[in-house]
N, C-alpha and C positions, 0 to 999 in steps of 0.2 A: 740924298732925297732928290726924288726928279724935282724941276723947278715950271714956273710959268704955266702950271695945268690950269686950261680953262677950253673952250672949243670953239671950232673955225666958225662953225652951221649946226642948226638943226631944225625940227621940223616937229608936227603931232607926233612922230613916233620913231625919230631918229635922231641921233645926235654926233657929231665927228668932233671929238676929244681931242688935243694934241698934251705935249709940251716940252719940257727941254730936258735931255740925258743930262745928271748929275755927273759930267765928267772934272776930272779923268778916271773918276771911278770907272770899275770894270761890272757891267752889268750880267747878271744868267738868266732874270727874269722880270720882265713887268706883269704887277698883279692890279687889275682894276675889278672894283666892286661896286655895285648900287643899289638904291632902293629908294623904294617912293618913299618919300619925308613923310617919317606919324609910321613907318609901316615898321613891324619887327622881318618881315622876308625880303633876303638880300640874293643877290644873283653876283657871279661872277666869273669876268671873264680873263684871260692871262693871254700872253704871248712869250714866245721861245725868240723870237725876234729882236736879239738886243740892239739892235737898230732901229728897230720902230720906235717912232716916237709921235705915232697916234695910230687911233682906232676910232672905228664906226662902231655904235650900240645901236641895234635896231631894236623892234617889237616893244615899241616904249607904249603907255599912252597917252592919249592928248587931254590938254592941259592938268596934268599932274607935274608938283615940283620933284625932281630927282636931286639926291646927292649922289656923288660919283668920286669913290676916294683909291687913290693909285699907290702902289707901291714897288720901289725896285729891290728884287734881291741878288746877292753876289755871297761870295764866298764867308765876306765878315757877317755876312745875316740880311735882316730886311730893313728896310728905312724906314724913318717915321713916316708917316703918311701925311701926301696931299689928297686936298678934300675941295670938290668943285659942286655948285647947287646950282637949279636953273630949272624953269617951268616949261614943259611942252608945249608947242600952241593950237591953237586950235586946227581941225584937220582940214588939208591940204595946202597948209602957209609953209614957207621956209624960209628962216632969216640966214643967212652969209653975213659975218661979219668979217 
């Protein structure tokens, strides 16, 4: 399971995700999913990138809370999931942490 998921930055409608490859496992895919908290419609996006070890979500909206839950998969199957939540802000702020 990846570790340390949480994000650098975000913004009303953007957010940059990281966190740490579960090594020395051998990764083939990260799967990240989200959805406004309270909502049953989920969006999701992957990468082929097993090097990456973040992504930008854009077209969020502002001040709605997101969860955002990751997943890596490899040959033995998928991992349990990590799971990140955090509220947009309001529009044209950006916090860097």
């Amino acid at each position: 399971m990846p570790t340390n998921f949480s994000h650098t930055s975000f913004s009303s409608t953007e957010v940059v995700l990281t966190w740490a490859s579960p090594s020395p496992d051998v990764i083939n895919r990260y799967n990240i999913s989200y959805q406004r908290v309270g909502d049953c419609t989920e969006a999701t996006s992957g990468t082929d990138s097993t090097s990456m070890t973040s992504i930008t979500i854009s077209g969020l909206e502002e001040n709605i809370i997101y969860e955002f839950t990751l997943t890596a998969t490899n040959n033995g199957g998928t991992s349990s999931p990590a799971t990140h939540t955090l509220t947009t802000l309001s529009a044209g702020k950006i916090l860097t942490i």
